[in-house]
GUNUSE-572400 format. One record per atom (N, C-alpha, C): residue number from 1; x, y, z; atom name. Coordinates in pm, 1 decimal. Each point is the difference from the previous one (the first is absolute). Layout:
! GUNUSE-572400
NUM:X:Y:Z:CA;
...
This chain:
! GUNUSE-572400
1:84.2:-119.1:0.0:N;
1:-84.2:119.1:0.0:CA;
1:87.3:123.4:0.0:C;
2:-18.5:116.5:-43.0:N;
2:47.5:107.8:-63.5:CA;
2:-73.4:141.6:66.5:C;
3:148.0:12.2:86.2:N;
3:-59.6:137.9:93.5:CA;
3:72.4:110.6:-71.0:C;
4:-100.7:126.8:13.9:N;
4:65.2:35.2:-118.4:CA;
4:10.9:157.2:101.0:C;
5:122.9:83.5:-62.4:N;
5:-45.3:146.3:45.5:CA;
5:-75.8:115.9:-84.2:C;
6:-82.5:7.5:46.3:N;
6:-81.9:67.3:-133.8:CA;
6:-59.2:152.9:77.6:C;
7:-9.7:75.6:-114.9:N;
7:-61.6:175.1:-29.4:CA;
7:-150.0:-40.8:28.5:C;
8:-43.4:97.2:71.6:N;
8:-150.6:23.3:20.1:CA;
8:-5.7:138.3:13.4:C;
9:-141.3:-0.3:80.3:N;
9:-95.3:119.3:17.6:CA;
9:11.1:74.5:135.1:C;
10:60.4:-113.4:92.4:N;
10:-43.7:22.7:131.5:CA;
10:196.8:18.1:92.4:C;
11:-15.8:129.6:76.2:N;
11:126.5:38.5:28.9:CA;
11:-30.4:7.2:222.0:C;
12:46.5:-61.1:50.2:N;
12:-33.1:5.0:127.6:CA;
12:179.5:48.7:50.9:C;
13:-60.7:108.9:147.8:N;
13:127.4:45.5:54.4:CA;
13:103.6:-126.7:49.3:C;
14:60.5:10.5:53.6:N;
14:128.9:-48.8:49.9:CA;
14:-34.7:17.5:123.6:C;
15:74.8:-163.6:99.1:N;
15:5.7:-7.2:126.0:CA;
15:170.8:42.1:-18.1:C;
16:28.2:18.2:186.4:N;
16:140.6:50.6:27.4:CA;
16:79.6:-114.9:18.2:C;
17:128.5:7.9:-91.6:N;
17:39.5:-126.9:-20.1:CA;
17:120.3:40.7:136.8:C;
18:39.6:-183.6:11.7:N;
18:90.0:11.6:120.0:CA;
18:37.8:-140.4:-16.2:C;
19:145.8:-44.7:93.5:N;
19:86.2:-145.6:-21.6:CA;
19:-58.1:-62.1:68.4:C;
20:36.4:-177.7:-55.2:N;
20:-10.6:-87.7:63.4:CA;
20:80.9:-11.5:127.7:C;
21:-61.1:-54.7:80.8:N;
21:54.3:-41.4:175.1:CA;
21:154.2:-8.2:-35.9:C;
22:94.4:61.7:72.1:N;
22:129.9:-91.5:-10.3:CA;
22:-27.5:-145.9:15.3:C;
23:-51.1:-118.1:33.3:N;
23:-22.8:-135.8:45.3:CA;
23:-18.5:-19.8:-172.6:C;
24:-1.2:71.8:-72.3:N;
24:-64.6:-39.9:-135.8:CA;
24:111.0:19.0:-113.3:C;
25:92.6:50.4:55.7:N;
25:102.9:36.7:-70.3:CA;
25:42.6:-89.9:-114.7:C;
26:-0.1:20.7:-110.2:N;
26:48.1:-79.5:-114.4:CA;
26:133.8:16.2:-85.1:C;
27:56.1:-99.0:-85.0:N;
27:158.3:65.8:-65.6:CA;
27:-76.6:64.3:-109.9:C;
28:48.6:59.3:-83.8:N;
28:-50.3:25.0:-122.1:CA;
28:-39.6:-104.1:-88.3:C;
29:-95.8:20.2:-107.8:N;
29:-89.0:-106.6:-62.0:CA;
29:92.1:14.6:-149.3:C;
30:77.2:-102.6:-40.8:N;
30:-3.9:11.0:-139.6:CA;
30:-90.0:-20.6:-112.9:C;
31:16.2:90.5:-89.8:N;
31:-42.5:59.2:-86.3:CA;
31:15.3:-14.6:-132.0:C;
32:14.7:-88.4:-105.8:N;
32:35.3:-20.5:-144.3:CA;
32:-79.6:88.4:-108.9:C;
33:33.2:92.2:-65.9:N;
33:-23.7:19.8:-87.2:CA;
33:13.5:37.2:-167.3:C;
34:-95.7:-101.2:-5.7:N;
34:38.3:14.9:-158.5:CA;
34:-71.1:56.6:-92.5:C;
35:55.2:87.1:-78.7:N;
35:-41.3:96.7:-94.6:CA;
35:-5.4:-59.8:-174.5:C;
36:-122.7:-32.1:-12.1:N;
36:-53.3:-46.4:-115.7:CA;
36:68.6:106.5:-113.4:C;
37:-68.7:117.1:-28.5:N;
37:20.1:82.9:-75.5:CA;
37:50.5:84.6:21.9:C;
38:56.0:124.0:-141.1:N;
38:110.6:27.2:7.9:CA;
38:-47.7:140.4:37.5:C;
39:52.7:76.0:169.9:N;
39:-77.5:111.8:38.6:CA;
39:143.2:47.8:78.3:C;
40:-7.7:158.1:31.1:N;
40:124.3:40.3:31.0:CA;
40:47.6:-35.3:164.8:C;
41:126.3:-41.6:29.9:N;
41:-18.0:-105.8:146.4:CA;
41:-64.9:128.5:136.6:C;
42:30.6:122.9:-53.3:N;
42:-66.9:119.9:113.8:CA;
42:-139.3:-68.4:30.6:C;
43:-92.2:-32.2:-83.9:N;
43:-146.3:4.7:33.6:CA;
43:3.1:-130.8:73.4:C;
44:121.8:-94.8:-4.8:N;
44:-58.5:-147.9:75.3:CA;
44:73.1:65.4:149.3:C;
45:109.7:89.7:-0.5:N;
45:37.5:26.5:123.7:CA;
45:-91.5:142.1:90.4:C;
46:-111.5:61.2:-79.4:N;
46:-35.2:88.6:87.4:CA;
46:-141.8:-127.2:39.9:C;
47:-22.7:-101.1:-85.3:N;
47:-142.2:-70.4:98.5:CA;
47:88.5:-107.0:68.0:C;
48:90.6:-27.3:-16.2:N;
48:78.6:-48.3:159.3:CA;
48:4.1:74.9:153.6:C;
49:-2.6:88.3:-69.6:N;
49:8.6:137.7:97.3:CA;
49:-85.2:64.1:72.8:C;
50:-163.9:-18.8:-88.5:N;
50:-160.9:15.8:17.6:CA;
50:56.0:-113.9:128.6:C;
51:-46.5:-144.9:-37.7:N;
51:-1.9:-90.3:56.0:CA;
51:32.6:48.7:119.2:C;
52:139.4:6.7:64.4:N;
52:90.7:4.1:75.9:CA;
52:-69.6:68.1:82.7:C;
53:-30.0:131.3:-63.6:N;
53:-64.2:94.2:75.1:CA;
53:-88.0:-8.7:109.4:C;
54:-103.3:-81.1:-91.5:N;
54:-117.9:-36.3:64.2:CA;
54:12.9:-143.0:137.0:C;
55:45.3:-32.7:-39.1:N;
55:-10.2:-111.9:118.4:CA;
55:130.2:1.3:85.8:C;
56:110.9:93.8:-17.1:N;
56:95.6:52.6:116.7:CA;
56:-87.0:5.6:98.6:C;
57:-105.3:96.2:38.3:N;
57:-60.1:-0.9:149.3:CA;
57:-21.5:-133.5:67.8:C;
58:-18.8:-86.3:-59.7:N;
58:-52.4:-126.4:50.5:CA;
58:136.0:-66.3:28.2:C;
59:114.3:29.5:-31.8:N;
59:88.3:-77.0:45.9:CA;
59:76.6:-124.6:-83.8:C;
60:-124.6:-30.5:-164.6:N;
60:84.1:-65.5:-73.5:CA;
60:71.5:44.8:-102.5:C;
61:101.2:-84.3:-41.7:N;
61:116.6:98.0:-91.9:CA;
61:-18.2:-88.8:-79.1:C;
62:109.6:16.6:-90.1:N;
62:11.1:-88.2:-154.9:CA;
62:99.8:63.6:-46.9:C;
63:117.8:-175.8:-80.4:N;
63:89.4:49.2:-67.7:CA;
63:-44.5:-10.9:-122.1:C;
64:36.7:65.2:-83.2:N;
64:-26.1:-11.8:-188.6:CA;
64:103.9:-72.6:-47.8:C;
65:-21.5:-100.0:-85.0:N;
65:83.6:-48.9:-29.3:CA;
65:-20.7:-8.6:-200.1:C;
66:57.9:80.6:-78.9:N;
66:-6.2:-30.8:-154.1:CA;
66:8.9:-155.0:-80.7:C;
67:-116.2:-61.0:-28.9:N;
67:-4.6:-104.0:-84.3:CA;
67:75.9:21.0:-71.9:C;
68:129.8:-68.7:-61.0:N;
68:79.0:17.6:-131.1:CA;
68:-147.0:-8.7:-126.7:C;
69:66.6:123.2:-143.4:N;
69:-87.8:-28.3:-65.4:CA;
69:1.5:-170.7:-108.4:C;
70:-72.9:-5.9:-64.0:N;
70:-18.3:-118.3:-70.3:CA;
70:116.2:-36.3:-89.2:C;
71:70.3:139.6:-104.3:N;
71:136.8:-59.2:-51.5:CA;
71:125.4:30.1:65.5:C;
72:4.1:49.7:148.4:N;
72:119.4:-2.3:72.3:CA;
72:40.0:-108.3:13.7:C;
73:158.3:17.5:13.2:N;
73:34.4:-132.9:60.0:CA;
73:12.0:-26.9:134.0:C;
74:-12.3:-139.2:48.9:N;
74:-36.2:-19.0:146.4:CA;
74:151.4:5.5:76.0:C;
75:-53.0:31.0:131.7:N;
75:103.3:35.0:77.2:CA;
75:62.0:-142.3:26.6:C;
76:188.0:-23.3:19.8:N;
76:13.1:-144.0:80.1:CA;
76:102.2:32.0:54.8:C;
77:19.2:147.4:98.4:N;
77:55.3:11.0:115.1:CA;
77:-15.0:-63.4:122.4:C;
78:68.9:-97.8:43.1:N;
78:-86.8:-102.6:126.3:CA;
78:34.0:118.2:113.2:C;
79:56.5:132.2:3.8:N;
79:22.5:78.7:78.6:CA;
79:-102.8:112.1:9.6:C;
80:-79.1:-19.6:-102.2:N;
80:-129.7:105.9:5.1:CA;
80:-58.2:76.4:155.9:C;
81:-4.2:69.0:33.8:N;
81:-30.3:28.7:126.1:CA;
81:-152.3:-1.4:18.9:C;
82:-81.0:-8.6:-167.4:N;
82:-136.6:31.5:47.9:CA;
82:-64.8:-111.4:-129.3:C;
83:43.0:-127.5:40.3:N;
83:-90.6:-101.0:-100.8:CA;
83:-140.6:-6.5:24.0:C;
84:-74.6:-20.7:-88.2:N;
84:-126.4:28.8:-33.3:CA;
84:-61.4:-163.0:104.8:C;
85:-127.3:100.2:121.7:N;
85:-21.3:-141.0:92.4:CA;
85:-118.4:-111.7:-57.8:C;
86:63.9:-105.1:55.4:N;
86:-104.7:-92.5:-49.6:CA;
86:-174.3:16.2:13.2:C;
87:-34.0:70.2:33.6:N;
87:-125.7:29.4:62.7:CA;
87:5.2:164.5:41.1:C;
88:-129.4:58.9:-49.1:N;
88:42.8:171.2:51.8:CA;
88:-196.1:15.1:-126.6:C;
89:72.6:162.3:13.9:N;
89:-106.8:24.9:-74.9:CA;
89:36.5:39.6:-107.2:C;
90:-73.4:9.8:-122.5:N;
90:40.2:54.6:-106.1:CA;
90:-57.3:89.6:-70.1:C;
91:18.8:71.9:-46.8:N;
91:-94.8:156.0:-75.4:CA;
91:34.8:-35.5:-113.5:C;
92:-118.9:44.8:-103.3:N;
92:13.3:-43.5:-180.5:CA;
92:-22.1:158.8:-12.3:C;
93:83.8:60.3:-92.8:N;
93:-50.7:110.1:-70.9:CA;
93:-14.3:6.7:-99.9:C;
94:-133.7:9.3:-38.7:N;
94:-62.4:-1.6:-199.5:CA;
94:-80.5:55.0:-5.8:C;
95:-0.1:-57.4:-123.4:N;
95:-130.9:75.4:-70.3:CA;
95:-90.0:-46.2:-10.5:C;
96:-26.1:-82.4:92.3:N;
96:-158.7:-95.7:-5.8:CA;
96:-120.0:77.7:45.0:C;
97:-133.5:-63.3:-25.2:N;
97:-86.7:81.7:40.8:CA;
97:-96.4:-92.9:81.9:C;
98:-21.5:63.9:88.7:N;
98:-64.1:-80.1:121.8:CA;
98:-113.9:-38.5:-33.0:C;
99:-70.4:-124.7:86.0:N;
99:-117.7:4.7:-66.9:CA;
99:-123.5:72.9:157.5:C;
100:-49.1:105.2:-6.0:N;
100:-90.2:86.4:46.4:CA;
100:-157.9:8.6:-27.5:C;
101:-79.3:25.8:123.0:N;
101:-143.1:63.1:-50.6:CA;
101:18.8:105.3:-156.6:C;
102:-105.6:14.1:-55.3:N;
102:-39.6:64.2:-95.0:CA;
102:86.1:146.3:28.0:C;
103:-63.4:47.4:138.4:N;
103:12.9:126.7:36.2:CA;
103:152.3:12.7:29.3:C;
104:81.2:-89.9:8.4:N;
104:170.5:30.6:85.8:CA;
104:67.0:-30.8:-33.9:C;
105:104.0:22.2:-7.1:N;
105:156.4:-4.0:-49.2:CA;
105:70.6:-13.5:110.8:C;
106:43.8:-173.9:-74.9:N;
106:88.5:-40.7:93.6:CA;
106:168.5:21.9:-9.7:C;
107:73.6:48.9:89.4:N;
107:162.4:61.6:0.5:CA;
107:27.2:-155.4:52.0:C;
108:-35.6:-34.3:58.9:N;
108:81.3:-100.8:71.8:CA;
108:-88.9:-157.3:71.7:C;
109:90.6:-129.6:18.2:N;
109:-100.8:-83.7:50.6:CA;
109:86.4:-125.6:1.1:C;
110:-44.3:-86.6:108.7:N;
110:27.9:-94.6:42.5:CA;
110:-63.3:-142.1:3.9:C;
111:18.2:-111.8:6.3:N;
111:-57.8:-99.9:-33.8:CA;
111:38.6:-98.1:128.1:C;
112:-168.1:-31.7:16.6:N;
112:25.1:-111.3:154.6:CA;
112:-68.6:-154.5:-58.0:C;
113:77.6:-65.6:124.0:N;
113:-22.5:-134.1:-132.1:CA;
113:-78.3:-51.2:87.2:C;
114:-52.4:-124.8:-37.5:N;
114:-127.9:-79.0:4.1:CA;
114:-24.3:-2.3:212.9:C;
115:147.5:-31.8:28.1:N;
115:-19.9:41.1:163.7:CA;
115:-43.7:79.6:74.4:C;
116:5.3:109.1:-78.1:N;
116:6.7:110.5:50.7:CA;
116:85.6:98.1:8.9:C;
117:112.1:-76.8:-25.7:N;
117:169.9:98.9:33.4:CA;
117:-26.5:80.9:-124.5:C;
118:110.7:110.4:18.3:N;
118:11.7:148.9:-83.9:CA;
118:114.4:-134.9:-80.1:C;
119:19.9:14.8:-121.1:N;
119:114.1:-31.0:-85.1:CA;
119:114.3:84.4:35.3:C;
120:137.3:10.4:-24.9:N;
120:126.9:76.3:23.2:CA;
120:14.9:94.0:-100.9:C;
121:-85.7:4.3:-116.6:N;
121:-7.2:95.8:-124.8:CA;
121:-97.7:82.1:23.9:C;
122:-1.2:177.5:-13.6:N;
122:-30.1:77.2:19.8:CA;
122:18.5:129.8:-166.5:C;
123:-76.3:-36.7:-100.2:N;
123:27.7:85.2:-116.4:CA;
123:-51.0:145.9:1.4:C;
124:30.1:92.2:-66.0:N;
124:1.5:187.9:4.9:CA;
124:-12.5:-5.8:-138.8:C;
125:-112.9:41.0:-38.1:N;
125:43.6:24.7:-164.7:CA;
125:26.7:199.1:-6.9:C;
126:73.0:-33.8:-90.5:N;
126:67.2:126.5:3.8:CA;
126:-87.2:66.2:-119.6:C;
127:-12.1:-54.1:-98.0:N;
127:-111.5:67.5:-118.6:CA;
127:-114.0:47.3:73.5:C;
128:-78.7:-73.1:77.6:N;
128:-105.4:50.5:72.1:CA;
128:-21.4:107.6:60.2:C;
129:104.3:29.8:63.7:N;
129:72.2:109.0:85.0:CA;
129:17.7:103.6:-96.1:C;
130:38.0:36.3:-79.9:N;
130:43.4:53.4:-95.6:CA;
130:-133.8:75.5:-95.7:C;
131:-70.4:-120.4:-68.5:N;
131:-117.1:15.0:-59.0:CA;
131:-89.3:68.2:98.0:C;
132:-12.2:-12.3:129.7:N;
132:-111.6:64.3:97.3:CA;
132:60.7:127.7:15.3:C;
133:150.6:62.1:86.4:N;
133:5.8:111.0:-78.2:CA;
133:-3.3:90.2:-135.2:C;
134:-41.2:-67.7:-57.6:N;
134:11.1:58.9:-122.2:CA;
134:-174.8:49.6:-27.8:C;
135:-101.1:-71.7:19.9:N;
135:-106.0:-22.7:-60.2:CA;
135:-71.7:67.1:158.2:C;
136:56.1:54.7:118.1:N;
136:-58.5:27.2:116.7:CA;
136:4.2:139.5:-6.1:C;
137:-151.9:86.5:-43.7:N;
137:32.8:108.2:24.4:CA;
137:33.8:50.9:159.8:C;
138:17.7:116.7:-1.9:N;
138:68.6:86.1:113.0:CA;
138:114.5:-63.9:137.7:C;
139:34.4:-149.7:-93.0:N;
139:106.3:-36.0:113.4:CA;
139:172.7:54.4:-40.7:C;
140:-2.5:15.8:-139.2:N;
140:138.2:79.4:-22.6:CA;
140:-42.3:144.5:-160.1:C;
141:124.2:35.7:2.8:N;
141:-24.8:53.3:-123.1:CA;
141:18.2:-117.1:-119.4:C;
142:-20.2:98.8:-120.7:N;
142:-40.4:-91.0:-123.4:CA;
142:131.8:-69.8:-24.7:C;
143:36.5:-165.3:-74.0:N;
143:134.6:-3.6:5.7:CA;
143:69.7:65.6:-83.5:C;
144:18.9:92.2:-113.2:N;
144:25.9:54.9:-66.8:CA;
144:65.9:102.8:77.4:C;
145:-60.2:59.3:62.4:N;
145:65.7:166.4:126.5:CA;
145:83.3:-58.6:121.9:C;
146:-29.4:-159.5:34.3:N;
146:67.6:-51.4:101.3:CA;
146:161.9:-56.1:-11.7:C;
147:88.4:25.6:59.0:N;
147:152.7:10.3:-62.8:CA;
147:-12.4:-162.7:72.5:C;
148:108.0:-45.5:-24.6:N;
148:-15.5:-145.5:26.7:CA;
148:82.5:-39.0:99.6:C;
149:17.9:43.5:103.0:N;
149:82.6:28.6:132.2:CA;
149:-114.7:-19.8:63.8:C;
150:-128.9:102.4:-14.4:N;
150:-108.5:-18.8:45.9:CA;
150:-124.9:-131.3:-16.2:C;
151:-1.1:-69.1:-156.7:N;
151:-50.9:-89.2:-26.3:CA;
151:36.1:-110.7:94.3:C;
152:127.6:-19.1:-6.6:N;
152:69.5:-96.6:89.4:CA;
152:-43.9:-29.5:126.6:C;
153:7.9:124.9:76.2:N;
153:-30.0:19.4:102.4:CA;
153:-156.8:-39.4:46.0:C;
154:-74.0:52.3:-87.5:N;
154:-113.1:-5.8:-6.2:CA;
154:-66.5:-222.0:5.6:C;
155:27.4:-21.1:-92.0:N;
155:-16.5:-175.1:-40.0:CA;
155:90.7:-87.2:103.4:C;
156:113.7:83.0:16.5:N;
156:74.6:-138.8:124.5:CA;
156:-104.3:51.1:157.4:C;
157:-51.3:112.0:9.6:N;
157:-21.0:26.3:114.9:CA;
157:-141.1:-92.4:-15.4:C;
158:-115.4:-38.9:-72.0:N;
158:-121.0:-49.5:11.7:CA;
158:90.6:-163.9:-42.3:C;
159:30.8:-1.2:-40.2:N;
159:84.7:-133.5:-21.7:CA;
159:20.6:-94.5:184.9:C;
160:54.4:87.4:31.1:N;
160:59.5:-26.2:145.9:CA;
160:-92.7:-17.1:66.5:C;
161:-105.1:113.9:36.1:N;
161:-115.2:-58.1:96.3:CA;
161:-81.2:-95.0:-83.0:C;
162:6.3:-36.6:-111.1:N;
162:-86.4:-114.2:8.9:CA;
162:76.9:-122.5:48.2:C;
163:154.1:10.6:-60.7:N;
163:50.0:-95.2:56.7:CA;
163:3.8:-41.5:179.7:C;
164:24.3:150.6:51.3:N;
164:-44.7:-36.9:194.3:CA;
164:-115.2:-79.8:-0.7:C;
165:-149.4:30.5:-42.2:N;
165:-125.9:-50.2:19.1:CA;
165:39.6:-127.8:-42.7:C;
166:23.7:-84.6:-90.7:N;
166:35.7:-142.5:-51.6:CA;
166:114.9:-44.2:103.0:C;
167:92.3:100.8:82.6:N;
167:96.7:-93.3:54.2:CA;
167:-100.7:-16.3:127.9:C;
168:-77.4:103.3:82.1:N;
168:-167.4:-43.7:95.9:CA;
168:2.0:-128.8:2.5:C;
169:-60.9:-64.8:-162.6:N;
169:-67.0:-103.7:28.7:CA;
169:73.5:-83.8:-2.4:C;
170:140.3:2.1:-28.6:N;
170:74.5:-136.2:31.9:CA;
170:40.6:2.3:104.5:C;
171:91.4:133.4:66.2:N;
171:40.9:-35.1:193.5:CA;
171:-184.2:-11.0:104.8:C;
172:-66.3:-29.1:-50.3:N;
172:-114.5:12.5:55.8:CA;
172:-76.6:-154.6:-46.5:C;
173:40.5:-32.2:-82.9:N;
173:-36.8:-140.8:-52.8:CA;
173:-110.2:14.6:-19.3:C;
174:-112.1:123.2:-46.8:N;
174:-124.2:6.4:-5.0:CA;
174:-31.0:94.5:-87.1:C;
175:-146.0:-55.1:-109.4:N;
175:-27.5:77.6:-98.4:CA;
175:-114.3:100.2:56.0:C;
176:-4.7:36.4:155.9:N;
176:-114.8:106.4:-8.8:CA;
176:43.3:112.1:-18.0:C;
177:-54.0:88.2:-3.2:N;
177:-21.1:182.6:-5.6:CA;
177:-47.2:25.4:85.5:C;
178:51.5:160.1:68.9:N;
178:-21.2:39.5:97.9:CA;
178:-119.0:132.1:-34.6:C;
179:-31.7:100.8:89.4:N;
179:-79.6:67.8:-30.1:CA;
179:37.1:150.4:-41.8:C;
180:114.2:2.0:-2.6:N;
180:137.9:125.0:-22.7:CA;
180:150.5:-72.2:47.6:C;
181:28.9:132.1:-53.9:N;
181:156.0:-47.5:-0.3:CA;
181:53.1:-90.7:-126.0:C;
182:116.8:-46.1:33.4:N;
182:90.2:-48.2:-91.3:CA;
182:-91.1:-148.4:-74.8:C;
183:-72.3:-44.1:127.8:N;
183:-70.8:-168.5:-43.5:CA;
183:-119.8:65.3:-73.5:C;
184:-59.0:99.2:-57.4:N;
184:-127.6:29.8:19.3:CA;
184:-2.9:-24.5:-191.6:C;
185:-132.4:-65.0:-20.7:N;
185:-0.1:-95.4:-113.4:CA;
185:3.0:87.8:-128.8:C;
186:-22.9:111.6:24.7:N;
186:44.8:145.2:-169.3:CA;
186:38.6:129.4:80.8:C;
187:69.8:91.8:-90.9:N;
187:36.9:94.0:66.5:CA;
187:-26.2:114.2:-152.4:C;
188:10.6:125.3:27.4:N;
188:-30.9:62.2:-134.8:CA;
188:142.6:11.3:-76.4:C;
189:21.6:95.9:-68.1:N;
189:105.8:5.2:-116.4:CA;
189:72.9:53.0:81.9:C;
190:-65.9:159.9:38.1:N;
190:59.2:87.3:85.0:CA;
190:83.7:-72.7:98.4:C;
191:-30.0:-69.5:83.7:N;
191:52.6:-55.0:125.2:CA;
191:131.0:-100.6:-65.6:C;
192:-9.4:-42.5:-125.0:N;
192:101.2:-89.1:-41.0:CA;
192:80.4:75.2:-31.3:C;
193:12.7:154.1:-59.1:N;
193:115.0:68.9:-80.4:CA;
193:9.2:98.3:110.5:C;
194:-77.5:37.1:31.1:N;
194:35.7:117.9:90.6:CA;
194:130.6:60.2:121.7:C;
195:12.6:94.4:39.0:N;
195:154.9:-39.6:58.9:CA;
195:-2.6:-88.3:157.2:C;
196:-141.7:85.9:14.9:N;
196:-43.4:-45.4:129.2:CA;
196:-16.5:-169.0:54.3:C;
197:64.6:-85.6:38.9:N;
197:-78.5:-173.5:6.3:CA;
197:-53.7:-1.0:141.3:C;
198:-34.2:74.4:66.3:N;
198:-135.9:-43.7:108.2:CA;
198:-96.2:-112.6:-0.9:C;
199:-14.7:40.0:-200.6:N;
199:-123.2:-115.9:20.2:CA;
199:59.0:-121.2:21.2:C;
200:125.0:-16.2:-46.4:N;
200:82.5:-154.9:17.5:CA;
200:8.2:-12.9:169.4:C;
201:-2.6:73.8:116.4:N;
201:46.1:-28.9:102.2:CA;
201:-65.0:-113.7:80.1:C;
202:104.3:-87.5:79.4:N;
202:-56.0:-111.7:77.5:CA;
202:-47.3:26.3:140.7:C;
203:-153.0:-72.3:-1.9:N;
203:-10.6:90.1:152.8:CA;
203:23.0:-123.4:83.4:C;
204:-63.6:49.4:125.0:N;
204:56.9:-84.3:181.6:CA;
204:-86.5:-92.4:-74.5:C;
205:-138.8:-51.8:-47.8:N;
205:-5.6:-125.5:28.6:CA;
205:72.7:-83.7:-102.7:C;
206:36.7:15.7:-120.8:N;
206:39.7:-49.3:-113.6:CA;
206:184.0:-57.7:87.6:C;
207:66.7:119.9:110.1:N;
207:92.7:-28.7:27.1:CA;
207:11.5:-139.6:98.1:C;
208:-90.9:24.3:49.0:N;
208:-41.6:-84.4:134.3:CA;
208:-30.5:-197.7:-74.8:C;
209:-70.1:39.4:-118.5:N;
209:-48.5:-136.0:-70.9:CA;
209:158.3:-67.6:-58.0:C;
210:87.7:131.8:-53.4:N;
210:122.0:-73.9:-50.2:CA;
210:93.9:-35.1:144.8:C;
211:-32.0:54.8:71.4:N;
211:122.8:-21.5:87.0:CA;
211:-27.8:-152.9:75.0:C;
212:-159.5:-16.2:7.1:N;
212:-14.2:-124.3:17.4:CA;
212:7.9:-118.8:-27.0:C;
213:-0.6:29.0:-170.6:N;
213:-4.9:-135.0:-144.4:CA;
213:173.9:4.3:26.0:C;
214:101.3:131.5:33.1:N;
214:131.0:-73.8:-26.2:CA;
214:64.8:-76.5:106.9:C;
215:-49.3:22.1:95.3:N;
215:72.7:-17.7:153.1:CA;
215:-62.9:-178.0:-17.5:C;
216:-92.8:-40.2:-55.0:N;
216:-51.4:-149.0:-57.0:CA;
216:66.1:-53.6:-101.5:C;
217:-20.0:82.1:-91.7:N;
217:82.3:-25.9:-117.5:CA;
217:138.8:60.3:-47.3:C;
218:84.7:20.1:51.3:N;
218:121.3:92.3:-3.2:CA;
218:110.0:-11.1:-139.3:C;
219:-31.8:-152.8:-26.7:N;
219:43.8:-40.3:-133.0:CA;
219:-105.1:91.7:-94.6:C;
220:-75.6:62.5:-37.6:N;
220:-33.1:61.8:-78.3:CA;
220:29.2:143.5:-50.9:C;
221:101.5:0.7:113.6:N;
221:88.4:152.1:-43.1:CA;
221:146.5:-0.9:18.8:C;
222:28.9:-97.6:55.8:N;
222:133.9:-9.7:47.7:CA;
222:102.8:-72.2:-123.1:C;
223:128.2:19.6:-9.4:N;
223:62.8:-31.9:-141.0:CA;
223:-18.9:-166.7:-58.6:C;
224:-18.2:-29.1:-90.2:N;
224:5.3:-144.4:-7.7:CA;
224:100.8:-21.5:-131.2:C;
């Protein structure tokens, strides 16, 4: 099943975000990502950065780690300091297009399998992102007047929070939506490009639910 992050109608405030318990303390979560298509590496490092942003209060981190592309050649330094882990999560960046209600556009989405578990793949389509600024009136200027310092900026930043909301449902092992905030099941355009991410913020109970699923499950964030 296919959770998806998707554009709506409906924009709710932000609870006050704050960390998990020290007792909850985690290492950093690795992070794989691989970049399908060919986009400038700024926009995959400012929605690393969205990401980061957003779920610093809570206390979890994440390393990034670059998928070699498809005709590189592979690494066979047995001295590598940062070999790619057997198990982690992985980010796809393309150009795929989600599959969504009529009404929404999906940036981002995850797939839980027949158990229930979140899968370790987490995809961002970047066309989507892209195409919605473009076709969204009053969330930027036209792209034509927009210098591309700003475009950039603009697509990695909605890029990123969709990617936080999809990383939700995997350290959370659960496909619900919340009623605001970062879990909350659409958010508008505005709130995705805008400079402001409030609407992404995690509140006390959302903190309180993760701090509980990891302190049980600790292998689900911890390096593998």
């Amino acid at each position: 099943m296919l959770i998806a992050t998707s554009l709506g109608a409906i924009a709710f405030a932000a609870a006050a975000a704050g960390s998990l318990p020290r007792a909850a303390a985690l290492p950093p979560m690795v992070v794989t990502v691989d970049v399908t298509v060919d986009l400038p590496p700024v926009v995959v490092s400012i929605a690393q950065h969205e990401a980061d942003a957003i779920w610093q209060p809570t206390g979890v981190t994440f390393i990034w780690r670059r998928a070699p592309r498809a005709n590189a050649p592979a690494s066979v330094n047995p001295a590598d300091p940062c070999p790619p882990p057997p198990l982690g999560l992985r980010v796809v960046i393309g150009d795929n297009l989600g599959h969504a209600p009529a009404d929404r556009v999906a940036l981002g989405w995850i797939v839980f399998e027949a158990d229930g578990a979140p899968a370790h793949e987490i995809y961002v389509s970047h066309r989507t992102a892209l195409e919605f600024m473009i076709s969204t009136r009053g969330v930027s200027r036209p792209l034509a007047q927009m210098p591309t310092a700003e475009q950039n900026m603009m697509v990695g930043r909605a890029m990123g929070r969709a990617l936080a909301h999809e990383m939700g449902h995997y350290l959370l092992g659960s496909k619900a939506h919340a009623r605001r905030g970062l879990m909350q099941a659409t958010h508008t355009a505005y709130s995705f490009f805008d400079v402001d991410r409030s609407a992404f913020e995690i509140d006390k109970a959302m903190r309180q639910e993760l701090a509980a699923r990891l302190r049980h499950e600790p292998s689900t964030a911890a390096l593998q």
